[in-house]
N, C-alpha and C positions, 0 to 999 in steps of 0.2 A: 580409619584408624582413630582411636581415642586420644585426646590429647593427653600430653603425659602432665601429670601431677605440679604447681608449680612450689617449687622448693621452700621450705619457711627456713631454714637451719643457714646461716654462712657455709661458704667454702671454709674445709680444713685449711690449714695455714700450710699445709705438707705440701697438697697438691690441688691449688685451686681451678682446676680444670672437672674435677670430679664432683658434682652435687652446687655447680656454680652459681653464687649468689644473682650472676647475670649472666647474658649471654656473653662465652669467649668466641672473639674475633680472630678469625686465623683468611689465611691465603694461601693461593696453589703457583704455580708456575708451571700454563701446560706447552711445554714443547713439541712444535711439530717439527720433524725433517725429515726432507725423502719419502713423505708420506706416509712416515709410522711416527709414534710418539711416546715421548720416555714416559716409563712410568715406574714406580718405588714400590717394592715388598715392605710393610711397614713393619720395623722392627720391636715394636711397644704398644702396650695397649692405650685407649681402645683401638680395636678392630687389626691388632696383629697379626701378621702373617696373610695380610690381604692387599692386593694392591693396589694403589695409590697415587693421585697427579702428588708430585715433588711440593712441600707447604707445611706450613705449623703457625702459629701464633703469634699474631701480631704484640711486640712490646710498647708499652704506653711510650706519647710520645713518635714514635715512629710511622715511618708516611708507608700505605699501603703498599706501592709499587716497590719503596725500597725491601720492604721488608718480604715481598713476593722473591725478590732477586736473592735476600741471605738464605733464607729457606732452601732455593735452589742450590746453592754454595754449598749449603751445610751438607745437604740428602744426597746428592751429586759430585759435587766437587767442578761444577761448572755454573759460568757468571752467566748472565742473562741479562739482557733487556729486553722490560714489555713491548710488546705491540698494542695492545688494548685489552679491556677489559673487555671477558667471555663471560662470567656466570655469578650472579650472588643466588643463594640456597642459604638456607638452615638444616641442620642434622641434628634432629633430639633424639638420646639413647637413654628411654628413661631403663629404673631398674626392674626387678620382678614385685615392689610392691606401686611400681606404677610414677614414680619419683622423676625427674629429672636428672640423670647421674651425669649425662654430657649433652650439651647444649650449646653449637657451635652456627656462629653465621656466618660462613665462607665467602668468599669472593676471590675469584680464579681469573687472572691474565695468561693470552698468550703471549708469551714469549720468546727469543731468538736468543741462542748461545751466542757468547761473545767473547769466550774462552776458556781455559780450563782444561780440566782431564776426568773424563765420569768414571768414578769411583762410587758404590755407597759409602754413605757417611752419616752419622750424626744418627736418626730414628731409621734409617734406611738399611736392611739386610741385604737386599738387592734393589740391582737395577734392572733395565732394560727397555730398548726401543723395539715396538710392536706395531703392526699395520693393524688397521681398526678391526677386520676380519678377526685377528689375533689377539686382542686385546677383549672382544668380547668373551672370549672363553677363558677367560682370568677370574678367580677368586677377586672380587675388586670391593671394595668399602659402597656401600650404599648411593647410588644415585652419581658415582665414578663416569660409567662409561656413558653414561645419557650428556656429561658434560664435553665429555672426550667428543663424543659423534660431532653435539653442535660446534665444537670448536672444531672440526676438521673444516665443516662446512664453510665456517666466518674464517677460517684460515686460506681456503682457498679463495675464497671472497675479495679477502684483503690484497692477497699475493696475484691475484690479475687485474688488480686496480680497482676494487673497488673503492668507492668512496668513505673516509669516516674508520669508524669502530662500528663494523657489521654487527656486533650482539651489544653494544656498550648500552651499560645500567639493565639486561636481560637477567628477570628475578624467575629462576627456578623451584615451582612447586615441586619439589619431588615426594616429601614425604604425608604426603595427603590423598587419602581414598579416596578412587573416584567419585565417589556420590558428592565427593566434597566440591570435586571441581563445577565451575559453574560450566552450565550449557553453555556451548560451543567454543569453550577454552582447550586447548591443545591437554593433551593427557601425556604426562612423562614417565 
């Protein structure tokens, strides 16, 4: 894949997510229970109508994990606390002359509900809790369900004792061709 274009113009003042001077920082909140896991129809672009771990935008100032739990709050309508961190990625959607248009560095905990009532809410048209079977066969945003699987995995990890944060600091290539990847690096 070609790298995409990097930006010379600032972000418009409207919506500094779109053509961003730098990379936006957002978070996810993946929930597991019962061995399926919630996940969001996303109501807004980009990538609407696709779905989604529960997450948006970190605000300056704000500590990661908290800001992983309002996100959940907001798309949800349930509180959470992390267990640990599953996944950092980047996601670049340059445009069609090859630009930058969104340029996002994620970082994904899982997480345990701690109360609440699931509703969508906030960027969220729907919900729904899916077994991984189930979840593969969703419309999902780019490089979604590769994070979902290893988190089932580090979930189950955690939840029979394993030691630690089973993926904690696990940086996801996802959007890099193969040839990129170096010999004998895992392919996502």
């Amino acid at each position: 894949m070609a790298q995409p274009e990097a930006n010379s113009t600032p972000a418009s003042s409207g919506d500094s997510r779109r053509y961003p001077a730098r990379p936006v920082v957002g978070v996810g909140a993946i929930v597991i229970d019962e061995g399926k896991v919630l996940l969001v129809r996303r109501g807004h672009a980009p990538l609407q109508g696709r779905w989604s771990i529960p997450g948006g935008g970190v605000n300056a100032g704000e500590m990661l994990e908290v800001a992983a739990c309002r996100e959940l709050q907001e798309e949800t309508g349930l509180r959470g606390e992390p267990l640990f961190l599953a996944a950092v990625f980047e996601r670049v959607m340059p445009d069609a002359e090859g630009r930058a248009e969104y340029h996002y560095v994620l970082i994904d905990y899982v997480c345990r509900v701690i109360g609440g009532e699931a509703a969508p809410g906030d960027d969220a048209d729907e919900l729904g809790w899916f077994a991984l079977d189930e979840a593969e066969t969703l419309e999902m945003t780019p490089g979604t369900f590769a994070v979902v699987a290893r988190a089932f995995v580090a979930y189950d990890a955690w939840r029979t004792g394993g030691k630690g944060s089973p993926l904690g600091g696990l940086y996801l290539d996802l959007g890099h061709a193969a040839a990129e990847v170096p010999e004998g690096e895992p392919r996502s």
